[in-house]
Biopython code that builds the backbone (N, CA, C, O; Angstrom):
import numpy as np
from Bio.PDB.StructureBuilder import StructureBuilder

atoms = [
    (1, "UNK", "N", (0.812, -1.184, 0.000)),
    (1, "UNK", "CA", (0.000, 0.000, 0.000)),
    (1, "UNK", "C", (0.862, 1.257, 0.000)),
    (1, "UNK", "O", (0.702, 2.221, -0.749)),
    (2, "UNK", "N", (1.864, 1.109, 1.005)),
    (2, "UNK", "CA", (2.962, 2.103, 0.562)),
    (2, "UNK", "C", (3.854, 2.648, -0.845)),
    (2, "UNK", "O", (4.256, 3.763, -1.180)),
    (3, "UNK", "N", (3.944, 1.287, -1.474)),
    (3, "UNK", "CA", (4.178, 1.887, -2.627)),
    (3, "UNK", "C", (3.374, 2.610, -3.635)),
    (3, "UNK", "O", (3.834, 3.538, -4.300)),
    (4, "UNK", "N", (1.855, 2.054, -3.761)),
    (4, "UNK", "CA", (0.531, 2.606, -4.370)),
    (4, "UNK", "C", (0.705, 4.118, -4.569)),
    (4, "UNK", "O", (0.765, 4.924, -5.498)),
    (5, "UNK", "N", (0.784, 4.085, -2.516)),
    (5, "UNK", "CA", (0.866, 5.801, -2.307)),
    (5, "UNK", "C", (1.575, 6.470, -2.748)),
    (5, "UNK", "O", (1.408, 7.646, -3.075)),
    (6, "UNK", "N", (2.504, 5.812, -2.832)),
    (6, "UNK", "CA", (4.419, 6.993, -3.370)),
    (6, "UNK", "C", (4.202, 7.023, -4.551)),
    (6, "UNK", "O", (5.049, 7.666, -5.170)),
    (7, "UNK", "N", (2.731, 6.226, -5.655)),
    (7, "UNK", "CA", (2.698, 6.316, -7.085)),
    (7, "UNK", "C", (1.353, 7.009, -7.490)),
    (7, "UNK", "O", (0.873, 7.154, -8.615)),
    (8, "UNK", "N", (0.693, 7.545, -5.799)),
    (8, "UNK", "CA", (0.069, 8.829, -6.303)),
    (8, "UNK", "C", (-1.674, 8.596, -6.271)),
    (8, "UNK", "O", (-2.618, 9.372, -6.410)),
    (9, "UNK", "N", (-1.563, 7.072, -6.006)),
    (9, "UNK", "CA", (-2.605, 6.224, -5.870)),
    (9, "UNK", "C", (-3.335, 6.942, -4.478)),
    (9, "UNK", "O", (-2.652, 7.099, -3.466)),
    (10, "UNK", "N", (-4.673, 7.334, -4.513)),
    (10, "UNK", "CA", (-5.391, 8.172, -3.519)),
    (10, "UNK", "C", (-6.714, 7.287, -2.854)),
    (10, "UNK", "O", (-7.014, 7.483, -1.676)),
    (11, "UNK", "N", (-7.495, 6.284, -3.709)),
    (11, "UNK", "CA", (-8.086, 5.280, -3.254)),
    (11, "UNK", "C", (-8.124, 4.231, -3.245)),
    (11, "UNK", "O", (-7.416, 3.897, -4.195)),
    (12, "UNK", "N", (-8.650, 3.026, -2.596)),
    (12, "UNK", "CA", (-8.324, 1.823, -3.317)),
    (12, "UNK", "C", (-9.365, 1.113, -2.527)),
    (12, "UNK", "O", (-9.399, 0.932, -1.309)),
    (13, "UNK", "N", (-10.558, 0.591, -3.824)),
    (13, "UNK", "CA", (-11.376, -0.377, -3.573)),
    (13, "UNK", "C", (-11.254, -1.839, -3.794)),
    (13, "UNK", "O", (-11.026, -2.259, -4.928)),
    (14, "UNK", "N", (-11.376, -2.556, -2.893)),
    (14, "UNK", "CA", (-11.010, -3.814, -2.456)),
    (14, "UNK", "C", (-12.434, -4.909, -3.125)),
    (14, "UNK", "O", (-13.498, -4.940, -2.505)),
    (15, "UNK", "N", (-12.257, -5.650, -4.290)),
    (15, "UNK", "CA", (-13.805, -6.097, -4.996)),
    (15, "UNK", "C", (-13.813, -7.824, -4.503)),
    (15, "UNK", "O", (-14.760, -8.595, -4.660)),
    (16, "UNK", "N", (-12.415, -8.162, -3.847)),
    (16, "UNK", "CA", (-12.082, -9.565, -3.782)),
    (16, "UNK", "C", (-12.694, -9.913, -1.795)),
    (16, "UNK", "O", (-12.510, -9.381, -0.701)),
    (17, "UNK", "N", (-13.622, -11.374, -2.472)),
    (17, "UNK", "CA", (-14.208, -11.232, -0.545)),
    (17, "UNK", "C", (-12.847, -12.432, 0.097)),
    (17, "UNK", "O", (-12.117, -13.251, -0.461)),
    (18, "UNK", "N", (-13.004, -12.041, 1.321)),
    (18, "UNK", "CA", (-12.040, -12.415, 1.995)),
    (18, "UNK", "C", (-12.322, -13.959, 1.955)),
    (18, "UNK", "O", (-13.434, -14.471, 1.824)),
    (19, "UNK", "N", (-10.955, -14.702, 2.108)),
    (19, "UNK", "CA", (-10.631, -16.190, 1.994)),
    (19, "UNK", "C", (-10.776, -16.654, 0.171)),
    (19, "UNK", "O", (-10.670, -17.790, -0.291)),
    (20, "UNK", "N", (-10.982, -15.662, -0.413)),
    (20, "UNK", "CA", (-10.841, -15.934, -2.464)),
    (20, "UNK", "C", (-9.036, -16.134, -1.867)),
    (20, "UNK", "O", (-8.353, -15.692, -0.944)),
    (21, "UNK", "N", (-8.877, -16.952, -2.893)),
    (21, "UNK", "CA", (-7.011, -17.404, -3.464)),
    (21, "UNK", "C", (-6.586, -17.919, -1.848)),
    (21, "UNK", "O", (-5.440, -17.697, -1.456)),
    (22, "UNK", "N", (-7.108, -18.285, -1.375)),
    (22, "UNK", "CA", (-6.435, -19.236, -0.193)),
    (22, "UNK", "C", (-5.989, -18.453, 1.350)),
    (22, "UNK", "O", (-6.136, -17.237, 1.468)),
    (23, "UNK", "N", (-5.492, -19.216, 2.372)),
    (23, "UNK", "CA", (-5.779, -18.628, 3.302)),
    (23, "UNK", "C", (-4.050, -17.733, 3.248)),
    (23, "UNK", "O", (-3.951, -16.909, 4.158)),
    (24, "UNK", "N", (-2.903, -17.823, 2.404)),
    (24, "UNK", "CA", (-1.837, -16.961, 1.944)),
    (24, "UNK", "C", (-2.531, -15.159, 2.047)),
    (24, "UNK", "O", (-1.969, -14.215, 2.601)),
    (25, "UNK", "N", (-3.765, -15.138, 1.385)),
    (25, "UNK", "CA", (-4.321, -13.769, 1.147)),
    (25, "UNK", "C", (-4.709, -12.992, 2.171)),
    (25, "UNK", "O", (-5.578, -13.531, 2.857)),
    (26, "UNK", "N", (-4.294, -11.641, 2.618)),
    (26, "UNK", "CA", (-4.359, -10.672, 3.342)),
    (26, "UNK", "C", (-5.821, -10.564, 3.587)),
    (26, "UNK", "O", (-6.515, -10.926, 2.637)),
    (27, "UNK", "N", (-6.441, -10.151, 4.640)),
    (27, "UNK", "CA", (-8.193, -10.027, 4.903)),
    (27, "UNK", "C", (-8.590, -8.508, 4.524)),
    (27, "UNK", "O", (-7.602, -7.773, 4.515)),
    (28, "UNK", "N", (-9.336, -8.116, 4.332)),
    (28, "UNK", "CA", (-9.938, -6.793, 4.188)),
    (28, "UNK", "C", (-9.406, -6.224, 5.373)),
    (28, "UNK", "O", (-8.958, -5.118, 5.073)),
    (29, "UNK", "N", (-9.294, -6.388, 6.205)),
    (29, "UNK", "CA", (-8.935, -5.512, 7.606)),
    (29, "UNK", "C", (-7.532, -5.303, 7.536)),
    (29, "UNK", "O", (-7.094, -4.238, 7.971)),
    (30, "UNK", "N", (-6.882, -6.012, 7.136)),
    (30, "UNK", "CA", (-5.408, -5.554, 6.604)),
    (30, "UNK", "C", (-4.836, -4.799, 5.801)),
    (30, "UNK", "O", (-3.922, -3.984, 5.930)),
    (31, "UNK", "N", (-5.639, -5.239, 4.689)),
    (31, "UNK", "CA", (-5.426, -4.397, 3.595)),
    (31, "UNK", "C", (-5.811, -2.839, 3.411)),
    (31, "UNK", "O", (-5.273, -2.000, 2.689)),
    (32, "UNK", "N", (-7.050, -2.698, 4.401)),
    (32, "UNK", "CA", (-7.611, -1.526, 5.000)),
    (32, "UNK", "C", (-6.803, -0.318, 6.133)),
    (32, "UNK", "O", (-6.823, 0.912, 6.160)),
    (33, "UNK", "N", (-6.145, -1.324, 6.969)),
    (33, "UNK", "CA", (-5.373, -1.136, 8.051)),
    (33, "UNK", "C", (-4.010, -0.199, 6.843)),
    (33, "UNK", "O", (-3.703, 0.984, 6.995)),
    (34, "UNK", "N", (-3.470, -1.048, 5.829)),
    (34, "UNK", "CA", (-2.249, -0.900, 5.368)),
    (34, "UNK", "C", (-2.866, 0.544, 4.286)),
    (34, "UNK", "O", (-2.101, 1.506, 4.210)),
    (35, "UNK", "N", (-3.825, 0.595, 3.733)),
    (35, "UNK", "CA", (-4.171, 1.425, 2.840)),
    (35, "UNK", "C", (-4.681, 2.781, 3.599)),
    (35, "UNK", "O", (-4.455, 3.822, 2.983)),
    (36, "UNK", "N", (-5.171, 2.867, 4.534)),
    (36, "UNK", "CA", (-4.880, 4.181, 5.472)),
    (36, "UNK", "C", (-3.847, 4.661, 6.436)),
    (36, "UNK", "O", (-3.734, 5.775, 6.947)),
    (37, "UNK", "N", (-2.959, 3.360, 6.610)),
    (37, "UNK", "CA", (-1.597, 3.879, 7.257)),
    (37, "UNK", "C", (-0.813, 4.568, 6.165)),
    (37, "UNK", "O", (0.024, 5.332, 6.646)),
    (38, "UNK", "N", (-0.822, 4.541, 5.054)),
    (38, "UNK", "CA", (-0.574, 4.910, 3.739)),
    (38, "UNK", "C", (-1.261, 6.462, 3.310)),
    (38, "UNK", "O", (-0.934, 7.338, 2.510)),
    (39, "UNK", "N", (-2.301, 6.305, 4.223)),
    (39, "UNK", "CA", (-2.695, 7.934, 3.835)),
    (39, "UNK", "C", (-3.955, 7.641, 2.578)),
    (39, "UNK", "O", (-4.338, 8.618, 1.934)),
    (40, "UNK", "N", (-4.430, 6.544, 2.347)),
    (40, "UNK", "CA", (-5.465, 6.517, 1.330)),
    (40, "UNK", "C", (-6.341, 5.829, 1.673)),
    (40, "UNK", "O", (-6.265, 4.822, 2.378)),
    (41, "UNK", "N", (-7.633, 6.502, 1.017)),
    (41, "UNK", "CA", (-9.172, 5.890, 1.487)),
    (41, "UNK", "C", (-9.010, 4.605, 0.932)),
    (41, "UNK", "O", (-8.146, 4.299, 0.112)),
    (42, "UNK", "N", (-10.345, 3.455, 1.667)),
    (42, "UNK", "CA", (-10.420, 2.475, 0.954)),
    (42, "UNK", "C", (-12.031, 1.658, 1.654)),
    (42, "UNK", "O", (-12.549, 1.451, 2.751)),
    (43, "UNK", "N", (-12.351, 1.379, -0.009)),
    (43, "UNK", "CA", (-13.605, 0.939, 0.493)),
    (43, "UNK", "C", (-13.449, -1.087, -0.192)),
    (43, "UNK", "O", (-12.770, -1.654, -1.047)),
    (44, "UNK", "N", (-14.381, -1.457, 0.686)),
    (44, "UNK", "CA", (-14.311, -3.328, 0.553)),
    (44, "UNK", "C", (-15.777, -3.234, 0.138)),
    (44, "UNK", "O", (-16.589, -2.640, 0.849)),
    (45, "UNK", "N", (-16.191, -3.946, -1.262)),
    (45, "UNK", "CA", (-17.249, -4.137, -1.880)),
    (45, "UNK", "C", (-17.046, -5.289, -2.422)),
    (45, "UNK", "O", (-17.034, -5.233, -3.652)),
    (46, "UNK", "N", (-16.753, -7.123, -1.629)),
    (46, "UNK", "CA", (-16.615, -7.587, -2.153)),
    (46, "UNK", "C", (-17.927, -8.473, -3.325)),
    (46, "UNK", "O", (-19.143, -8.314, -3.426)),
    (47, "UNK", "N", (-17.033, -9.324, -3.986)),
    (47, "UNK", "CA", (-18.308, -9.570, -5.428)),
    (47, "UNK", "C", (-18.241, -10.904, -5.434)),
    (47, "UNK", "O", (-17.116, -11.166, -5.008)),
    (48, "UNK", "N", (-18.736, -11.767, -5.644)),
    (48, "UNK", "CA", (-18.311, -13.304, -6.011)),
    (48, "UNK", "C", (-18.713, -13.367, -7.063)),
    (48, "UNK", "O", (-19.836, -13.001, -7.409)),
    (49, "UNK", "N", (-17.431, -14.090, -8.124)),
    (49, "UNK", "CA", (-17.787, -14.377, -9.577)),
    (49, "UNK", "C", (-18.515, -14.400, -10.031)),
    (49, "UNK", "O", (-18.240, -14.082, -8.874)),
    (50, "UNK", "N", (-19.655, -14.449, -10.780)),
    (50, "UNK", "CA", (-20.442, -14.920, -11.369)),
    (50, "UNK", "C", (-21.697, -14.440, -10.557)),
    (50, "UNK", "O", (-22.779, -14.877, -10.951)),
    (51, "UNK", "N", (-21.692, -13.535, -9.391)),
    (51, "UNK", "CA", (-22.743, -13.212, -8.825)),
    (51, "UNK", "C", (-22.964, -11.516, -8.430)),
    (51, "UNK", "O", (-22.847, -11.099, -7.278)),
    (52, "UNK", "N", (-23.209, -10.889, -9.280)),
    (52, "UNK", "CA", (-22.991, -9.403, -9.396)),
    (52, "UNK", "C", (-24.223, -9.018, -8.741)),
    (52, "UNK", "O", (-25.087, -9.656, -9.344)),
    (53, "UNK", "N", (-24.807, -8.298, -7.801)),
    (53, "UNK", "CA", (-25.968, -7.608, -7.648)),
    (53, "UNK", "C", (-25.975, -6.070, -7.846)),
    (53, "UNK", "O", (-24.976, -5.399, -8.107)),
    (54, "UNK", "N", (-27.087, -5.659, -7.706)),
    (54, "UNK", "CA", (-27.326, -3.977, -8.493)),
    (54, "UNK", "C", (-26.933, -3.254, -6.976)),
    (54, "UNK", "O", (-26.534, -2.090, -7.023)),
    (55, "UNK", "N", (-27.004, -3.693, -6.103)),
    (55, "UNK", "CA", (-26.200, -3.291, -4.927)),
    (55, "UNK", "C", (-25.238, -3.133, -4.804)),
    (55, "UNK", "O", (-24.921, -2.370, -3.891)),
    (56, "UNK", "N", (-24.157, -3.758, -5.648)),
    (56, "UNK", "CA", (-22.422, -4.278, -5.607)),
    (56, "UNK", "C", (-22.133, -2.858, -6.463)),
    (56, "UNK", "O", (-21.373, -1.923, -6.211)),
    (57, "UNK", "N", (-23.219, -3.130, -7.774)),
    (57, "UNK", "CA", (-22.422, -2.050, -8.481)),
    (57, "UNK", "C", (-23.065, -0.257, -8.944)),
    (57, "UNK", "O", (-22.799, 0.566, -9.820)),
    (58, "UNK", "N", (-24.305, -0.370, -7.401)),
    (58, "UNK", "CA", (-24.465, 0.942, -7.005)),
    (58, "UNK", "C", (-23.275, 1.223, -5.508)),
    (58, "UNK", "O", (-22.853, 2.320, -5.141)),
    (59, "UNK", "N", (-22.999, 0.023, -4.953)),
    (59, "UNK", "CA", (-21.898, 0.714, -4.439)),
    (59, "UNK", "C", (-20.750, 1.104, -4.742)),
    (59, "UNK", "O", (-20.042, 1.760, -3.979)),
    (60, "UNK", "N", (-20.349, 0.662, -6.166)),
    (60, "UNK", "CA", (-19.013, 0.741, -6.949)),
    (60, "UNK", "C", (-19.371, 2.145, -7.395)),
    (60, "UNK", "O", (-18.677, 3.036, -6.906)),
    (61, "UNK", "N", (-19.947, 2.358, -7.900)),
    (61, "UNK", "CA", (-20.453, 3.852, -8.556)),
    (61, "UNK", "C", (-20.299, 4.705, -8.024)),
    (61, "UNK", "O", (-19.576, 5.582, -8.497)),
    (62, "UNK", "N", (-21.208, 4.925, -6.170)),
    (62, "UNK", "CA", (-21.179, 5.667, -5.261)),
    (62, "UNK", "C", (-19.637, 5.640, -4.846)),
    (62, "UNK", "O", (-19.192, 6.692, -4.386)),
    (63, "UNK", "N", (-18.750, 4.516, -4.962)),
    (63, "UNK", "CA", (-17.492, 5.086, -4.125)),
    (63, "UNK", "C", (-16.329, 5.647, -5.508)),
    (63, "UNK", "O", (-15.280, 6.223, -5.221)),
    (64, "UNK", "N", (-16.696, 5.390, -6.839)),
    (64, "UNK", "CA", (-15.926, 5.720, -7.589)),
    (64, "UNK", "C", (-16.328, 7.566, -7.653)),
    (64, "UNK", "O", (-15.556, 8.483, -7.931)),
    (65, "UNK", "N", (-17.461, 7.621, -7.371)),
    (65, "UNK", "CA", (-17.691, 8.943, -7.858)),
    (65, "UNK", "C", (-17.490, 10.123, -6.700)),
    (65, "UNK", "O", (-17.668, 11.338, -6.785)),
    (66, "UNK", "N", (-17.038, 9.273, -5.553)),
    (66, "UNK", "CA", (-16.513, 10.074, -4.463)),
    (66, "UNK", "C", (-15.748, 10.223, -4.089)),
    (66, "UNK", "O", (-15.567, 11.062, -3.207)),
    (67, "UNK", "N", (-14.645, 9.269, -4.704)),
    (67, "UNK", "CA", (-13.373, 8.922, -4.336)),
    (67, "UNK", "C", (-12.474, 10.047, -4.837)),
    (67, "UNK", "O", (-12.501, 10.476, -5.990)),
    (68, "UNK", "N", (-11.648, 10.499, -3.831)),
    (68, "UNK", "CA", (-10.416, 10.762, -4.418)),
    (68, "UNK", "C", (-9.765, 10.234, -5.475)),
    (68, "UNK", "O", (-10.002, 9.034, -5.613)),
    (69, "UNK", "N", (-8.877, 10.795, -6.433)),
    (69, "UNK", "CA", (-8.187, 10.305, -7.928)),
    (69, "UNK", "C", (-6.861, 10.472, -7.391)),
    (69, "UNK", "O", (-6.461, 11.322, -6.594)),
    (70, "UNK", "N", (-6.094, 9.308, -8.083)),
    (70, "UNK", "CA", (-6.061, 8.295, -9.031)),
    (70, "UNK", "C", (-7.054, 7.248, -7.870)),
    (70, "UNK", "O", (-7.107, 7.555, -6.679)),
    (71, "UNK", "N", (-8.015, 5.647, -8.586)),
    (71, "UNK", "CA", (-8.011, 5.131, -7.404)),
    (71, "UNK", "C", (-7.748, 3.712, -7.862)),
    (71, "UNK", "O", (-7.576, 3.635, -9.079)),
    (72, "UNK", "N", (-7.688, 2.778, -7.320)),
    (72, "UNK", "CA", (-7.251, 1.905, -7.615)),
    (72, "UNK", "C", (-8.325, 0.566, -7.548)),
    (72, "UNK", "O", (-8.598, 0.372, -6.364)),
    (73, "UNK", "N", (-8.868, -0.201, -8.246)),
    (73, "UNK", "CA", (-9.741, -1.234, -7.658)),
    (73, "UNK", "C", (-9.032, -2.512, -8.374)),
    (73, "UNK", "O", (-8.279, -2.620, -9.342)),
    (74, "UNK", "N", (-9.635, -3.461, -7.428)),
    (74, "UNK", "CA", (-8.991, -4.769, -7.398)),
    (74, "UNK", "C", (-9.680, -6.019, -6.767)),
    (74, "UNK", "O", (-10.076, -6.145, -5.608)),
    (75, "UNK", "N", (-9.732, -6.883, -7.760)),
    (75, "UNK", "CA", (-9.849, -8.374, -7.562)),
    (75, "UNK", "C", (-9.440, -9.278, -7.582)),
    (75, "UNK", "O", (-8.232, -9.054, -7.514)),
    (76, "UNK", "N", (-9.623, -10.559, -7.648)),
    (76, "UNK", "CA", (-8.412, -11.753, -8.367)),
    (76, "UNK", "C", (-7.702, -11.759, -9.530)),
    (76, "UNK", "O", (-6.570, -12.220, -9.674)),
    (77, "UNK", "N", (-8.552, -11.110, -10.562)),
    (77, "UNK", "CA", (-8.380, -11.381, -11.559)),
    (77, "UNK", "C", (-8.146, -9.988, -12.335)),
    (77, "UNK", "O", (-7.489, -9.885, -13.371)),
    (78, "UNK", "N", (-8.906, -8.748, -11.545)),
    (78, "UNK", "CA", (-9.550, -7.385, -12.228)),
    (78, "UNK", "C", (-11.061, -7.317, -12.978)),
    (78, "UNK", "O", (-11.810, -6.341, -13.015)),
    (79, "UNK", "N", (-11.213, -8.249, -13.386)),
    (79, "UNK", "CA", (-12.551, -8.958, -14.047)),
    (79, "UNK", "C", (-13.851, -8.450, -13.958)),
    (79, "UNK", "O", (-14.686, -8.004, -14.746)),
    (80, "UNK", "N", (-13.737, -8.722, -12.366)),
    (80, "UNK", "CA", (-14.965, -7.949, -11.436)),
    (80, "UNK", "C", (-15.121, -7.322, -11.316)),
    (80, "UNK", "O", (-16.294, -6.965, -11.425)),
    (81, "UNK", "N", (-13.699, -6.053, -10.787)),
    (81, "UNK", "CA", (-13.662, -4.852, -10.533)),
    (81, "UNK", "C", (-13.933, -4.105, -12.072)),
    (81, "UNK", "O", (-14.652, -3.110, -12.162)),
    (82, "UNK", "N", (-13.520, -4.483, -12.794)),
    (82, "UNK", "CA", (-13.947, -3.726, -14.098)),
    (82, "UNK", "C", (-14.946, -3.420, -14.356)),
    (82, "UNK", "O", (-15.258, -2.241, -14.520)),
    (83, "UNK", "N", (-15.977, -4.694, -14.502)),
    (83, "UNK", "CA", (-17.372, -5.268, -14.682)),
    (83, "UNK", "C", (-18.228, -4.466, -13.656)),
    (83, "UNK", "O", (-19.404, -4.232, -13.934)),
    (84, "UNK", "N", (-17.683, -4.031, -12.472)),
    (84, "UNK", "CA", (-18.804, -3.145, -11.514)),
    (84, "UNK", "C", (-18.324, -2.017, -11.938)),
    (84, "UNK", "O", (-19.328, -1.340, -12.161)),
    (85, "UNK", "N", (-17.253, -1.293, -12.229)),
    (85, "UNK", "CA", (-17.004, -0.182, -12.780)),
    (85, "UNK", "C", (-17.932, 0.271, -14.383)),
    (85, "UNK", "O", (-18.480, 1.360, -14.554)),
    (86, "UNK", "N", (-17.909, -0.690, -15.241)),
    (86, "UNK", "CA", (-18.562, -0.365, -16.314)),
    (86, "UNK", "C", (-19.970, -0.495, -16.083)),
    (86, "UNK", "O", (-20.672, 0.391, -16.570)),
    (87, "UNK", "N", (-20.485, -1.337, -15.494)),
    (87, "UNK", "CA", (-21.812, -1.532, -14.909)),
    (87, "UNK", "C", (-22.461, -0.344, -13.833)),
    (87, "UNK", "O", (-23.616, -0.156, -13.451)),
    (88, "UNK", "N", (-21.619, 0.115, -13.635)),
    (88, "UNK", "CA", (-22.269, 1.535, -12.612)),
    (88, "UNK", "C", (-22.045, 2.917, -13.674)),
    (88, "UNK", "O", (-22.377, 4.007, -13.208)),
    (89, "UNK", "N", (-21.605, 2.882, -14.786)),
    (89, "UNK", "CA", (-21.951, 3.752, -15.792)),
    (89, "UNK", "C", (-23.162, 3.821, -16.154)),
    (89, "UNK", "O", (-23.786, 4.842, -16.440)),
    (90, "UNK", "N", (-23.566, 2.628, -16.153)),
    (90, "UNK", "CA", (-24.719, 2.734, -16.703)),
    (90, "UNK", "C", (-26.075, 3.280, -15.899)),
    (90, "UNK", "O", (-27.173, 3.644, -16.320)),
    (91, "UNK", "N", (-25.606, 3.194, -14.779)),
    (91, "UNK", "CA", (-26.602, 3.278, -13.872)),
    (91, "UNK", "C", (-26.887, 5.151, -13.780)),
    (91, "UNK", "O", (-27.749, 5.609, -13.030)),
]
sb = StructureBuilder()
sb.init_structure("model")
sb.init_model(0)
sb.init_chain("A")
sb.init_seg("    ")
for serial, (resi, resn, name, xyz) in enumerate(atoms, 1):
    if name == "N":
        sb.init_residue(resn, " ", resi, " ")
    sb.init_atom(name, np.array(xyz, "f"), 0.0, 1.0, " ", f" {name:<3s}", serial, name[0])
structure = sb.get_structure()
């Protein structure tokens, strides 16, 4: 998260739910913990594959459009995070 910051990176939404890619993977509370010791907002909207609700990606919308810039979102893959990003355009 420290480096994010030193690259200017100001938010960072978290789209991956905790225990995805094994128990190796950092929890939302960490990653949260590390992304405001860093000095940047961060919101956890996680998504499960294949299961998108209009909730997921009115909350993607609401935090993209409030967020401080540059911001950063992220999943396993990016997949998701994209997919609620383009999907809350529309909205």
């Amino acid at each position: 998260m420290a480096a994010l910051a030193a690259h200017g990176i100001r938010t960072v939404i978290n789209n991956r739910p905790d225990g995805e890619g094994g128990p190796d993977q950092p929890l939302s509370d960490a990653i949260e913990a590390a992304a405001r010791a860093a000095g940047m907002d961060y919101h956890y909207i996680p998504v499960i594959s294949g299961q998108v609700t209009q909730t997921q990606v009115d909350a993607m919308a609401a935090a993209v459009a409030q967020a401080a810039t540059p911001v950063l979102a992220f999943c396993r893959s990016g997949a998701r995070s994209t997919n609620l990003w383009a999907m809350g355009l529309q909205t």
